[in-house]
C-alpha positions in Angstrom: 87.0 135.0 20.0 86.2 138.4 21.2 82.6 139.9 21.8 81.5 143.2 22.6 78.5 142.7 24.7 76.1 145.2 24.8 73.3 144.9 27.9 70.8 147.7 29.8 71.2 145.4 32.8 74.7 144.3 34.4 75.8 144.6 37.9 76.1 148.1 39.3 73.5 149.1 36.2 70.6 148.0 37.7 70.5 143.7 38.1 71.4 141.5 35.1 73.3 139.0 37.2 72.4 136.6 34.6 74.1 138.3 32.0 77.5 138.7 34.3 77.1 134.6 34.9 76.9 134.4 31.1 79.7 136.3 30.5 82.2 134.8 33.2 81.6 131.2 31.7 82.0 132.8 28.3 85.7 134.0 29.3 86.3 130.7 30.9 85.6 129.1 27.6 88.4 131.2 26.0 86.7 134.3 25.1 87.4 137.7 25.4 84.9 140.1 27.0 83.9 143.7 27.0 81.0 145.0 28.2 79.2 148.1 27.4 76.1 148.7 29.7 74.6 152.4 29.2 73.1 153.9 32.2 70.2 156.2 32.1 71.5 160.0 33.2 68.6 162.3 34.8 69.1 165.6 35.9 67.9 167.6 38.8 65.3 166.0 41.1 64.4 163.1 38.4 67.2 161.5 39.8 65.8 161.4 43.5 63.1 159.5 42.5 62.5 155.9 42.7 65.0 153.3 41.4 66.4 156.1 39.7 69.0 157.4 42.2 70.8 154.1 42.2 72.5 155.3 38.5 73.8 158.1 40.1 76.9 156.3 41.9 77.5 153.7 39.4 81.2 154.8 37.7 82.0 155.4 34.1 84.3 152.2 34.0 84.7 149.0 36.5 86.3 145.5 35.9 84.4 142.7 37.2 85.5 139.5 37.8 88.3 139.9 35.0 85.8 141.7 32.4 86.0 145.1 31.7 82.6 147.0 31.9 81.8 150.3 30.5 79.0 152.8 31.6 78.4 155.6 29.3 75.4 158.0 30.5 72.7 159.1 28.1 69.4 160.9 28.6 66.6 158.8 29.4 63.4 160.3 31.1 60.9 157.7 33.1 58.2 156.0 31.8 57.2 153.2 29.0 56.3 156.7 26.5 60.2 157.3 26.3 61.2 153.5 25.6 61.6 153.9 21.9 63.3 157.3 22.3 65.6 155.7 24.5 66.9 153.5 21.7 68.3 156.2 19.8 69.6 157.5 23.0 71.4 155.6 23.9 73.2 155.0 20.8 74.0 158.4 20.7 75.7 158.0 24.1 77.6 154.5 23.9 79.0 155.8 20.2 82.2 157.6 21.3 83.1 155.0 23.3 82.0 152.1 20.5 84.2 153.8 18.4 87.3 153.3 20.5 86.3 150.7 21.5 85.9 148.9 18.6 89.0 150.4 17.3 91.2 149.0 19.9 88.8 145.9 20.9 88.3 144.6 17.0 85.2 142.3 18.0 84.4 139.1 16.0 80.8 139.6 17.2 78.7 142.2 19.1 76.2 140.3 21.4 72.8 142.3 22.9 70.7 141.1 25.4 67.7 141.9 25.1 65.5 143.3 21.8 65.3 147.0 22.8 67.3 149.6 23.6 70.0 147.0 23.2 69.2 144.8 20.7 68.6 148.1 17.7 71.6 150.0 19.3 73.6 146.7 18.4 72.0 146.9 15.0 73.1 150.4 14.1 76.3 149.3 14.9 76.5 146.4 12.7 75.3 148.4 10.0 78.0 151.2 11.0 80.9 148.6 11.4 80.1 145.9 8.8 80.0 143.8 12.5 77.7 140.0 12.8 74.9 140.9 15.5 73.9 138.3 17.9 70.5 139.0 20.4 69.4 137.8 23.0 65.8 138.1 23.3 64.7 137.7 27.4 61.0 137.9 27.9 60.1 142.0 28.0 61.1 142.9 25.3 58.9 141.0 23.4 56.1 140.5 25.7 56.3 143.9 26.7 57.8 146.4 25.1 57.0 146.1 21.3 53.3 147.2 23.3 54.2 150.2 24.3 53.2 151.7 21.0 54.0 151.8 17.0 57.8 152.9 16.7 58.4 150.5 19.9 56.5 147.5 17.8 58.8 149.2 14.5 62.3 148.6 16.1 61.2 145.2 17.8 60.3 143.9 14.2 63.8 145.2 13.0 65.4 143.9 15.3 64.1 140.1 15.0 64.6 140.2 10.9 68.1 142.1 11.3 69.9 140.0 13.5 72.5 137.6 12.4 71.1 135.4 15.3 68.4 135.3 17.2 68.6 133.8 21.2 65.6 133.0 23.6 65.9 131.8 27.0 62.7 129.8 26.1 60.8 128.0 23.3 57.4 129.7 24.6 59.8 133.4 24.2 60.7 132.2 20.9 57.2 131.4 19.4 56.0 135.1 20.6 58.9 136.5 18.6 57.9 134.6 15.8 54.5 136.1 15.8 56.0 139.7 15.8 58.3 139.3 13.1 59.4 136.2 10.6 63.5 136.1 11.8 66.5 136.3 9.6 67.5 132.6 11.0 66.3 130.3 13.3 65.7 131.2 16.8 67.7 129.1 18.8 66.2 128.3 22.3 69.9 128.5 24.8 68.3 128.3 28.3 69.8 130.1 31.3 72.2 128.3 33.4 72.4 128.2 37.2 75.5 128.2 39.3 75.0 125.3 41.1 77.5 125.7 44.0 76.0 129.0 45.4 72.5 128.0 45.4 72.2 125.1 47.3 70.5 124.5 50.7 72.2 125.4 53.4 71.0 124.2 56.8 73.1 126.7 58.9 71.7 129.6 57.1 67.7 128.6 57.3 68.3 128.8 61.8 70.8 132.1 61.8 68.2 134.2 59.3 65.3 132.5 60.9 66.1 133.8 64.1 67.1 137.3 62.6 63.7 137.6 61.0 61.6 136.8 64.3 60.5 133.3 62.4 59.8 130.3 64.5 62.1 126.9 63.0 58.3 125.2 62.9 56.6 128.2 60.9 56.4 127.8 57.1 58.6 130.3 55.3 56.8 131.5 51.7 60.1 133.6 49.7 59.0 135.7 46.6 62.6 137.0 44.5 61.9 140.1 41.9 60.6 143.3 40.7 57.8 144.0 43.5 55.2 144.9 41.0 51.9 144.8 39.6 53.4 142.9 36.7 54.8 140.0 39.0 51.9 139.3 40.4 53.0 140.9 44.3 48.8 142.1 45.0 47.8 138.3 44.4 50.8 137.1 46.2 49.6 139.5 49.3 46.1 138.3 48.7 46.7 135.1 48.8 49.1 135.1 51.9 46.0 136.8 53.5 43.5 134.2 52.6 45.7 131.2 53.7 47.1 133.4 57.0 43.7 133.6 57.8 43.2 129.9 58.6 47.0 129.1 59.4 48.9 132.0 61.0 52.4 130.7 61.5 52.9 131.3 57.8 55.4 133.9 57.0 56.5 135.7 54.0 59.7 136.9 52.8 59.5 139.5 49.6 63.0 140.3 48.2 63.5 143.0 45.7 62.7 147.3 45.0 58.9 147.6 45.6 57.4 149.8 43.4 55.4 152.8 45.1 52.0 151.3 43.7 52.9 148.0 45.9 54.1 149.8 48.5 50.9 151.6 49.7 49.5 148.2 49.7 52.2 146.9 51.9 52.0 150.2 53.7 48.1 150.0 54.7 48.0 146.3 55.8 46.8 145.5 59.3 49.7 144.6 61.8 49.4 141.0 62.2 50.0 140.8 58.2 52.8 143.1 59.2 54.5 140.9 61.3 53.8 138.2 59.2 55.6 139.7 55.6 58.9 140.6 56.0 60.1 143.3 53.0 64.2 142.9 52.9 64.2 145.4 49.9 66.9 144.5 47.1 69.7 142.7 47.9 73.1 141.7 46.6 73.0 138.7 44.8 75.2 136.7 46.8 72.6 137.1 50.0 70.0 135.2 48.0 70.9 131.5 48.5 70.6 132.2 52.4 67.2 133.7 52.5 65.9 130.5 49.9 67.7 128.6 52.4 65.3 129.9 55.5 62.4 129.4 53.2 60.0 126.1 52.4 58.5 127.0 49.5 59.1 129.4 46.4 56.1 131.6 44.8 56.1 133.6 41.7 53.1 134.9 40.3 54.1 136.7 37.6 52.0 138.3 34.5 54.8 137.3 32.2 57.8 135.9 31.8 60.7 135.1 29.9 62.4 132.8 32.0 63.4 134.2 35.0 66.4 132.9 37.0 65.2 133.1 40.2 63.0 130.1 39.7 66.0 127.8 38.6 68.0 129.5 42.0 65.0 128.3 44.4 64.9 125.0 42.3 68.5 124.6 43.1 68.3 125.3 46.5 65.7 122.5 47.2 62.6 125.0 47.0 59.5 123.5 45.4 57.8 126.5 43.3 54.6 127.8 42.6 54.2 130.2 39.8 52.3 131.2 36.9 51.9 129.2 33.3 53.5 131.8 31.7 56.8 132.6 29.1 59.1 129.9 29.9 58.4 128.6 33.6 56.8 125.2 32.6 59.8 124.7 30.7 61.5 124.6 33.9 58.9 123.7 36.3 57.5 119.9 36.2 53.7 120.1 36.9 53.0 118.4 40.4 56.3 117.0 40.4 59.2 120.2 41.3 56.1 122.6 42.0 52.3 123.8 40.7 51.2 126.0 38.1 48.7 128.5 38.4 47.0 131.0 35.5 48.2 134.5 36.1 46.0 136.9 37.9 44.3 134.1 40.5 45.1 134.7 43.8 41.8 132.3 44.9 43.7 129.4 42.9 47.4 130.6 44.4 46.3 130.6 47.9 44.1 127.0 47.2 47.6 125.8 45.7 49.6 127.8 48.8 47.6 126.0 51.5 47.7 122.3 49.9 51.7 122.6 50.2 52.0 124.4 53.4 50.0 121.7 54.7 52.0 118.5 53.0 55.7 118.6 54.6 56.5 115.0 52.6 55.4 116.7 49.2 57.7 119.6 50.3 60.5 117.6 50.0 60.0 115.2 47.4 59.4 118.2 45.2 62.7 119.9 46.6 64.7 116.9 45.6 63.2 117.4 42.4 63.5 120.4 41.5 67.2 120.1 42.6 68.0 117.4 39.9 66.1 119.2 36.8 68.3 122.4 37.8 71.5 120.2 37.5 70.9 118.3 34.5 69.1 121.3 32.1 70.4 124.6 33.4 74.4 125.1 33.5 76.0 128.0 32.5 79.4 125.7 31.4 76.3 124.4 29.0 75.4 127.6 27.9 78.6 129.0 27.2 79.5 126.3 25.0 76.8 126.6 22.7 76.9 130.2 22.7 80.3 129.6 21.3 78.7 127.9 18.5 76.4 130.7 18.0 78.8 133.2 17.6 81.2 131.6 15.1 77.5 130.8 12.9 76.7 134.4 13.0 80.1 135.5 11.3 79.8 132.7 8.9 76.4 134.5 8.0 77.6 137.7 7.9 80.9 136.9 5.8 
């Protein structure tokens, strides 16, 4: 079977690691892969700014782990204002090289992740090539984006009743879609997988990045993995750090990810024990991850929303207990008291309450650990994944026939 997969986010473009793990399993399974991941072109001194430089190195064509990846450039200016725009744009600028590739490719199926931009640019190309459409809805693009005002909520809604197939990463992702738009066919809820060989704990790495990071062995190691926003929930992660540092000051925390410049004044203008207490590693690739959730005793995200995101299943896997917000798909992943807590989004007082109790309870620590290792192994494998993706696929050009 081949598939043209069409994604905003794939290595090199900007994260979507998940979607690369995804697609590996996929060719392992017998498929055949292309990739087509447009990346956002700026001119002038747009491009210095922010997160925005890192498009400018990224080449027109790589191969990756056996699958061929395509990068064609089209004009995108920042901010949430432009995201419907950008659908159309991007269209524009991937259409040249659909058309080859299409040509040459002939796809059984085009797969998008994600609603918008990729989801409708995967749309007009059905329509254009008489091609079945499977998406892969992912947690902003409907929580978010269909927000952002009327012709974002407009190409959201087409996009959930055009589809061939509809995919969420969780059933609390696919009841939100449902409220948005009635679907063409059942949503079918295919969680994430994990890959369950690189995140695992790894003794050796918890002393050598301890001891890099100025961390005692005895201190207790908080990591957070993500977009350092407002949106994840970073100020009540800080604010709660502070209120539990307050009565216990060997805690440490290690933030990993881009901070946005709204968080960074806040990291900027804390006081200097806080500073020596947070330690900000920036992004990093996503091989380096297992080793710092190796170093670490306990997981937190506090997100605002959520589809759900991988980096809770990586700390699961690598014997983390979690704490995070009730929100998108987490309890779906996250047993209640048993692999980790739950907290409403937007309470640092109950985060830090919830913070403290665990930092305080080493035997909890690693009962949840063991826990959260086990549900990792027996609900979230990309092999899993693949396979009934498979399924999807040859459902969608039975519909479309």
């Amino acid at each position: 079977m081949k598939v043209l997969v069409l994604t905003s986010m794939y290595p090199r473009a900007m994260g979507g690691m998940f979607v690369h793990e995804q697609a590996k399993y996929l060719v392992d399974a017998g498929c055949e892969l292309k990739v087509i991941a447009p990346v956002a072109y700026c001119p002038g001194i747009i491009t210095k700014l922010g997160g925005w430089s890192a498009y400018a190195n990224i080449p027109g064509h790589d191969t990756i782990d056996r699958i061929p990846v395509y990068y064609p450039r089209y004009f995108r200016l920042p901010g949430k204002w432009f995201h419907p725009l950008s659908c159309y744009a991007e269209y524009s600028g991937l259409l040249h090289l659909a058309d080859s590739a299409i040509r040459a490719f002939k796809p059984d199926v085009i797969h998008a992740h994600m609603a918008t931009p990729p989801g409708f640019v995967g749309l007009l190309l059905k329509k254009r090539y008489g091609l079945p459409l499977v998406c892969s809805i992912r947690g902003d693009d409907i929580n978010v984006y269909p927000r952002y005002g009327r012709l974002s909520m407009h190409l959201t809604k087409r996009v959930i009743t055009g589809a061939d197939r509809l995919v969420s990463v969780s059933a609390a992702l696919k009841e939100a879609a449902g409220l948005i738009a009635k679907p063409k066919n059942e949503i079918s809820v295919v969680y994430n997988g994990c890959d369950h060989d690189t995140f695992k704990s790894c003794g050796d790495k918890r002393t050598y990045l301890r001891k890099a990071l100025n961390i005692p062995e005895t201190a207790k190691l908080l990591v957070f993995v993500g977009d350092v926003s407002k949106e994840k929930g970073v100020c009540e992660l800080i604010e709660a750090f502070r209120k539990v540092r307050n009565k216990k000051k060997d805690l440490h925390l290690v933030v990993i990810g881009t901070p946005h410049d709204a968080v960074s004044k806040i990291f900027a203008r804390m006081e200097n024990g806080m500073k020596r207490s947070v330690h900000m590693t920036g992004g990093l690739p996503h091989w380096q991850i297992p080793q710092y959730l190796s170093a670490a005793d306990i997981f937190v995200l506090p997100s605002h929303h959520e589809g759900l995101p991988n980096a809770v299943l990586e700390a699961m896997a690598c014997g983390l207990p979690v704490i995070a917000t009730a929100v998108g798909g987490i309890p779906e992943a996250v047993e209640e008291g048993k692999s980790g807590f739950l907290v409403n989004k937007q309470n640092a007082k109950s985060l830090a309450v919830l913070i403290e109790y665990l930092v305080r309870n080493d035997r909890l620590i690693k009962q949840m650990g063991i826990r959260g290792r086990e549900i990792v192994e027996t609900k979230f494998s990309w092999k899993c994944n693949a396979g009934i993706m498979i399924e999807i696929y040859k459902e969608a050009i039975k519909l479309a026939a």
